[in-house]
C-alpha positions, 0 to 999 in steps of 0.5 A, a space after each residue: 525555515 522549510 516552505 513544506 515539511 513532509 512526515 514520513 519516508 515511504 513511497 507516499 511521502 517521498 513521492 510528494 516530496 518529489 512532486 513539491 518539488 517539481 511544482 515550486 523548484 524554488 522551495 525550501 523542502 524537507 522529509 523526514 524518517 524516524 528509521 534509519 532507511 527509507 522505505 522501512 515499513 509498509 513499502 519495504 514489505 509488500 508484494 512489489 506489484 503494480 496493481 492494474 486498478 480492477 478491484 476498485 469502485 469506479 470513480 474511487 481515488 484508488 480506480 483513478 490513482 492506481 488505473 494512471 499509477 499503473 502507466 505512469 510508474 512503468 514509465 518512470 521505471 523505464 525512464 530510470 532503468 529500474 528493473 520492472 516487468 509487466 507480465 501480466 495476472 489471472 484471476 481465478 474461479 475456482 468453483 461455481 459459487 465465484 462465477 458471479 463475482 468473476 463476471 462481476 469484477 470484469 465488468 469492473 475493470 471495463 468499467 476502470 478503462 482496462 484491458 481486461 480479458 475473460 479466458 476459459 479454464 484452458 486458456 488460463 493452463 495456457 498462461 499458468 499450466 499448473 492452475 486448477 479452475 473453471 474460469 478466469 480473467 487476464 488482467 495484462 497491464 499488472 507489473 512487479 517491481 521493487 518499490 524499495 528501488 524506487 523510493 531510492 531513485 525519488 530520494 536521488 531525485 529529491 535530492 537533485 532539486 535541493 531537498 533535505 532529508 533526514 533519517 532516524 529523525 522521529 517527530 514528537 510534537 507539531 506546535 503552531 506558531 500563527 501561520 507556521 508550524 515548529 515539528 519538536 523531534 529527536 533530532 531537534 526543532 524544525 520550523 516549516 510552513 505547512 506539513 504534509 503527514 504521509 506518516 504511514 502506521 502513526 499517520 492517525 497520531 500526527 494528525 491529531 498533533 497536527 490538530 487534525 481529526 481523520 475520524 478514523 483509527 489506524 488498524 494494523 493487520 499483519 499479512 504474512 508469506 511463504 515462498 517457494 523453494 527454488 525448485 518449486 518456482 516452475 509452478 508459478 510463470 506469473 501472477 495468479 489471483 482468486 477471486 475476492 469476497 467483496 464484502 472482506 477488505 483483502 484479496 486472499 492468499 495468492 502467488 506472486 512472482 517477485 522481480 529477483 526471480 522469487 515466488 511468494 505465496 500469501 498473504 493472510 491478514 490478522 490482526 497485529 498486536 503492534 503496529 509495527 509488529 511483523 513478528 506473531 510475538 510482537 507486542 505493544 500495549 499502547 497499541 494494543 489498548 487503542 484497538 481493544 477499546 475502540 469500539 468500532 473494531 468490535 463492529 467491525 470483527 462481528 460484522 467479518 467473524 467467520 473470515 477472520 477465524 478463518 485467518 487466524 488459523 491459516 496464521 497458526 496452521 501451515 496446513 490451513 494455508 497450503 490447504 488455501 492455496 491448493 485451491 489454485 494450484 493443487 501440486 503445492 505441498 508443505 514441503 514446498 514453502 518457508 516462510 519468508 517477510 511478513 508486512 503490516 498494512 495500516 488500514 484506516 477503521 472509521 468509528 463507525 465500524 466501516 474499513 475506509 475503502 479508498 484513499 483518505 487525505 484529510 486537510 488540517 491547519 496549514 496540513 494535508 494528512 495522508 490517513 489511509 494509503 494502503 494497496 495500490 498506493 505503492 503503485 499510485 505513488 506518483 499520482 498521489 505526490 501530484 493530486 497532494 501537490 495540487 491541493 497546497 497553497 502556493 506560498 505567498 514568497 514563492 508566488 512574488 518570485 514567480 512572477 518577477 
């Protein structure tokens, strides 16, 4: 019998497993991964930043997370001498038209508490010599980091305070049995007392097992890159932004240098066929079927028809996507880039049509359900293992232990 049962080995699960852990030292703790490493999915393929917290609403889980996040995730890095660099970001107007959202979006970040700074066009060249714009921000507390690195160093941890984790261990079915729960895998049962769903693409799925509704649906989107041949990588010293359209959900193609010294360059983000479907071909027809026939993804590709045509060409047309990214640095050429990884972000659709624009954690009986937990929740990861940690009920056993 587990004291608390976590679904899913990413960054989010892991991280509160770890901060369970921390809390009540004394309970019985388990996390499981239905693939045979940690940090397979969303974790294992996203850019490596840690986000500073400028694009959230003030107030938001996801301002507030990723603003503490950000500190505390350097800090950890430090204290377990995992390879890290804050070095620092600019964000870029590239034309007349984006002055306004700039000025915007610094406020923002002043509003967020952060140490953000207006720069001139020549005091962007000065940061990145090779950047075409005519105005800009420097965001200097964003990092890049390997968080599949990290997820290592929380399961070494997990592990040190007596945590059970398991690989290649998928759940198929959660029954409730009174005040306890019995998680039917393929590696057999596992009887716990509250389950924490950090399951990630499926996390809509294991709610509704868990007798949770989110009232929302998981969407995949693919987000796909290119990198800069090694000769090319001068171009780019740190990291370089444009500046969002707020009414889309994703930042735009932009240049991230990656802690090994590489440099990509993206992502789009189009619709995946699979929720786990990294590959433009991959295909299935369950998840396929969910997304045609939810009626808010159609509210939703109406409502952002002219950008999403403008993804799927950048998805299908090299020349598209370079043409995208001349905006910021005009030297690129084809030539230049090969595509590398690409990642599938699960974005969380309410049945209203409208994308849930921050973190969302659902409670459900003797369960917490971790429903949308896309960018920066790698970078928030520790604060979100302590804000989920903080809404569990203490055991009734472990609280007789504490306080003999």
């Amino acid at each position: 019998m587990y004291d608390f049962a976590i679904i899913g080995g990413g960054i989010a699960g892991l991280s509160t497993g770890m901060a369970l852990g921390r809390k009540y030292p004394d309970a019985k703790i388990l996390v499981l991964e239905k693939e045979s490493n940690w940090a397979f999915h969303q974790t294992g393929n996203n850019s490596g930043v840690i986000h500073s917290g400028i694009y959230y609403k003030p107030g938001s889980f996801k301002a507030k997370f990723c603003r503490d996040g950000s500190r505390s995730m350097v800090e950890f890095c430090q204290e377990h001498g995992i390879a890290h660099e804050v070095c620092g970001k600019v964000i870029v107007a590239t034309d007349e038209s984006e002055l306004s959202r700039l000025e915007n979006l610094y406020q923002r970040g002043l509003e967020n508490g952060l140490n953000v700074t207006k720069i001139s066009a020549e005091e962007v060249r000065e940061v990145e010599p090779h950047v075409s714009c005519i105005a800009g921000i420097r965001v200097s507390t964003t990092g890049i980091v390997n968080y599949k690195q990290v997820c290592l160093k929380y399961v070494d941890l997990i592990r040190l305070q007596g945590g059970d984790l398991r690989l290649n261990t998928k759940v198929t079915k959660i029954v409730q049995k009174g005040d306890r729960q019995v998680l039917e895998t393929n590696q057999g049962e596992f009887e716990t007392r509250f389950v924490v769903n950090c399951a990630g693409l499926h996390s809509d799925r294991v709610a509704k097992m868990g007798q949770a509704d989110p009232k929302a649906k998981i969407v995949p989107f693919r987000g796909e890159y290119y990198e800069l041949v090694p000769e090319k990588r001068y171009l780019v010293k740190t990291l370089i932004y444009p500046v969002p359209n707020p009414a889309f959900p994703f930042l735009g193609v932009h240049f991230t240098k990656m802690i090994d010294g590489t440099v990509h360059a993206g992502p789009n983000a189009v619709l995946s066929l699979k929720r786990e479907g990294y590959k433009k071909t991959d295909f299935d027809l369950r998840d396929f079927a969910e997304v045609m026939t939810y009626p808010a993804f159609w509210k939703l590709a109406a409502k952002h028809a002219d950008e999403g045509i403008q993804e799927i060409i950048r998805s299908f047309s090299k020349a598209a996507f370079v043409r995208s990214l001349q905006k910021l640095i005009p030297e690129v050429r084809s030539e230049d880039l090969i595509p590398t990884h690409a990642g599938v972000r699960a974005q969380a659709l309410m049945n209203d049509g409208k994308l849930v624009d921050d973190f969302l954690i659902v409670p459900g009986p003797n369960s917490i359900h971790v429903c949308n937990a896309p960018s920066p929740a790698a970078t928030s990861s520790l604060e979100i293992g302590k804000a989920i940690a903080a809404q569990i009920p203490q055991p009734q056993h472990l609280q007789a232990a504490l306080s003999v």
